[in-house]
N, C-alpha and C positions, 0 to 999 in steps of 0.2 A: 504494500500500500504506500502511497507517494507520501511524504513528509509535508502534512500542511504549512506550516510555516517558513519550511523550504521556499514552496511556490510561493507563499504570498512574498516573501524578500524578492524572490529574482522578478515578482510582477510588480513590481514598486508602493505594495501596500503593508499596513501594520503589520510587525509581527513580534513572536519574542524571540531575541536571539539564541538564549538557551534551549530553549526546545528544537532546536536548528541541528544541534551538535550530534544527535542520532546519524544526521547521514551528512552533515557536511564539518566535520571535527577542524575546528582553527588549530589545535595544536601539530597539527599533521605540517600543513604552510610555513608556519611558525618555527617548525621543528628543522625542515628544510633552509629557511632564511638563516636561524643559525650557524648552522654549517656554511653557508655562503660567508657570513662575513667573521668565520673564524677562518677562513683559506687564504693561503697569501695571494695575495691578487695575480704573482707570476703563474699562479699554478691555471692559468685560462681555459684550461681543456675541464677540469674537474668545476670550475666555476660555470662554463656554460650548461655543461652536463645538470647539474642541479637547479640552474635557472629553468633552463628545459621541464625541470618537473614542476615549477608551479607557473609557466607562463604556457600559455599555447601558442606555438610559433609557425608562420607561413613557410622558412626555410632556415637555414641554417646561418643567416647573417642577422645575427643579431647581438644583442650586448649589451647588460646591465651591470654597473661597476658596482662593488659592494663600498659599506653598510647597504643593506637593502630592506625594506620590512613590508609585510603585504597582515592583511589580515587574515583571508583563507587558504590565499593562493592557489585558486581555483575556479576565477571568474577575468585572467587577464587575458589577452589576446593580443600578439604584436606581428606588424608585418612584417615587409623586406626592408632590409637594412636600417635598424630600429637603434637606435643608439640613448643610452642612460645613464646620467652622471649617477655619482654617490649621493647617499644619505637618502633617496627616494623612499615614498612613502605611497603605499597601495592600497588603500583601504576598500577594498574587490565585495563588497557586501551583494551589489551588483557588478555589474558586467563592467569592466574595463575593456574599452575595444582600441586600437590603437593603428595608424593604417601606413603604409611606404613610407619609407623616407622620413621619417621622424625624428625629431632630435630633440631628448630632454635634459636640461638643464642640471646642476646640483641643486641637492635637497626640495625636489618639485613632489605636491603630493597631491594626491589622486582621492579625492573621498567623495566616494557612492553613498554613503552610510550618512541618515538624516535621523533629527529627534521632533518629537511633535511641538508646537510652542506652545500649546496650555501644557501648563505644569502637573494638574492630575494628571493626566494621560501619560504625559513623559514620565511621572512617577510610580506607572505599573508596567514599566520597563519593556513597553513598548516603543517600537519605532521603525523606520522606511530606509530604503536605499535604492536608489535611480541611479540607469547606465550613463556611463560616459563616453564618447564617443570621438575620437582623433581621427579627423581624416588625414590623409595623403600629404606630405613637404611640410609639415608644419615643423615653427622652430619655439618651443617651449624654455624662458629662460629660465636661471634660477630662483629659487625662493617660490616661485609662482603655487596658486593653490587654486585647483580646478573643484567645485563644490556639484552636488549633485544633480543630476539631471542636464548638464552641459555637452554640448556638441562642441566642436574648433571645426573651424570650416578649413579646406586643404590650402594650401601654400599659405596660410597666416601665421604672424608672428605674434608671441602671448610674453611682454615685457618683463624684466627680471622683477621678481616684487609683487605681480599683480595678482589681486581675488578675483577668479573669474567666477562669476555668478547667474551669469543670464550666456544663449548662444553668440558665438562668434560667429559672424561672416568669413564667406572666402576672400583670399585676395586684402586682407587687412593687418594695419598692427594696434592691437591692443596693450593697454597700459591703464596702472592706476590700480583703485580700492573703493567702491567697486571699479572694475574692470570697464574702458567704455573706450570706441573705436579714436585712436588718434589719426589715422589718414591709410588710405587706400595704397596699397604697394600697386604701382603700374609701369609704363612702358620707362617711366625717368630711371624705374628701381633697374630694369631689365641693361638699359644704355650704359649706368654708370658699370655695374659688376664686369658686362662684357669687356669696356675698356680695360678696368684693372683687370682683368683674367687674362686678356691681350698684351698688356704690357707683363703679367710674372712671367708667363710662357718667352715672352720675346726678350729679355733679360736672363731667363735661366737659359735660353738656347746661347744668349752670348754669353756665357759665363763658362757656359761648357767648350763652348768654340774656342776660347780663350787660355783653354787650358794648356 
């Protein structure tokens, strides 16, 4: 028989956490995060190996530097070429989805997991957790804290610092507390990188030439 309060977390409605732990046990997550960030960071084969077990990964390019901490470690999902600084924080209550090309920050955290705001209710230790959702090229800095129920829209930029609290647009960068759009990345953002991409290439080619 399915775990009621299972379903009602991953549907984004009340539930209690403790009666969760029949079929989806935190210490299991927990148990694995430790071992991550007791292993020396050189040892990269044995650290993926264990990331692998609490994230679901589209291919084998992926990468989360330790300290690392999730809460079940069993509702993340990242895609190709996924990249994550230290000290992150996963609070997976719901679904963490995460998509290409992504790039997170140090100490960026993830919370699915919400509490009700009348205080009876929060007080029988009930409460909710809503997906969050990273699309494609997004650049996530540090400190940033994505709250529940949040989308990032693909190629956006999510300022170091900022609470993101409502959806992102594509094609934006976000900054601030709350989070609110500073300006559109467009064809200026596209012009200036290619120059400087065009000038390191043309510089490392004379450099080598020169040798």
């Amino acid at each position: 028989m399915e775990n009621f309060d299972y379903l009602q977390m991953l549907a984004g409605e009340l539930y209690i956490a403790r009666d969760v732990v029949e079929v989806c046990d935190p210490r299991e997550g927990r148990e694995i995060t430790r071992q991550i960030n007791q292993t020396d960071r050189n040892e990269r084969e044995k650290i993926k190996r264990l990331v692998g077990k609490i994230v679901a990964h589209k291919d084998d390019n992926y990468w989360i530097t330790p300290p690392v901490y999730v809460d079940y470690g069993k509702h993340i999902t990242v895609g190709s070429n996924f990249y994550c600084n230290l000290d992150c924080i996963f609070l997976d209550v719901n679904k963490i989805t995460i998509g290409d090309n992504v790039m997170v920050g140090p100490r960026v955290s993830f919370y699915t997991a919400g509490h009700p705001t009348d205080a009876e209710i929060r007080n029988e230790a009930l409460e909710f957790g809503l997906p969050i959702t990273v699309k494609d090229n997004v650049w996530i800095g540090g400190n940033v804290v994505i709250l529940p129920g949040v989308t990032i829209g693909k190629n956006s930029i999510v300022a170091a610092g900022a609470v993101v609290t409502k959806d992102v647009p594509d094609n934006v960068i976000v900054g601030g507390n709350p989070a609110r759009v500073i300006r559109e990345i467009g064809e200026d953002d596209k012009a200036k990188w290619e120059r400087m991409k065009d000038t390191y290439y043309y510089r490392k080619k004379k450099e080598f030439e020169e040798r």
